[in-house]
N, C-alpha and C positions, 0 to 999 in steps of 0.2 A: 657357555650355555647357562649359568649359574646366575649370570647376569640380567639374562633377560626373561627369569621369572616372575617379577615383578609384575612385567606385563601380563602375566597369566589373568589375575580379575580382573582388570578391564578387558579384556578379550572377552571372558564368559560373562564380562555387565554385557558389552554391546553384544555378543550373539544373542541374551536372551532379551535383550530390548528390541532387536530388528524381530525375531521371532513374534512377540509380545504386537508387536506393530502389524507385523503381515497378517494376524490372527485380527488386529480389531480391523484392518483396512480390508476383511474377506468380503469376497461378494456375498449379498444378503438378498433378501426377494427382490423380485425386478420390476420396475415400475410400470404399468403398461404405455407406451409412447404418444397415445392418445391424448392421456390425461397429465405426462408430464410436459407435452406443449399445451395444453390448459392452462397447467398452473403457471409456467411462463406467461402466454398471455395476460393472467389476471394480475401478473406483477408487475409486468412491463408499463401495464393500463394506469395503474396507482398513482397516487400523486405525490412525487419524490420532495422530499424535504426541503432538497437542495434548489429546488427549480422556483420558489415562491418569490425569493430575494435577490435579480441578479447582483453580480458585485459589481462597488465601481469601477467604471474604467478610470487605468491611472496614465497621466499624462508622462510620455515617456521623456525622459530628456536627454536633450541631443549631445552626442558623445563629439567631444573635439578629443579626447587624452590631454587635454590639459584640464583640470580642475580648479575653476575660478567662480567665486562668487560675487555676482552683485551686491553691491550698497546700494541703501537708498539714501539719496538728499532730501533732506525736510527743508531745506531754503533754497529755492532754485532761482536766487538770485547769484548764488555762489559758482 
């Protein structure tokens, strides 16, 4: 038993951290549902940062499992 007192502070860190947590994560005043599909709305609406620039599309290349690459010839008398 002597052994596994060590464990004893970590035991009382994490009980009073989960404690500590359930206290900030308590329910607080509630929002009326009206106005938080409102505010949804007006978010949805905005104009997302990501949407301005699509990215390019990249040409896929076709998989055999072998891995060869072309040369090019600059004398195509050869």
């Amino acid at each position: 038993m002597e052994i596994l007192l060590w464990l004893a502070p970590a035991g009382v860190v994490t009980v009073l951290a989960m404690l500590w947590v359930s206290w900030l994560g308590r329910e607080r005043r509630e929002v009326d549902r009206d106005v938080a599909v409102a505010r949804l709305g007006q978010a949805l609406a905005r104009e997302h940062p990501g949407r301005r620039r699509p990215a390019p599309v990249r040409e896929r290349d076709r998989s055999t499992g072998i891995q060869v690459r072309r040369t090019r010839r600059e004398d195509s008398a050869a």
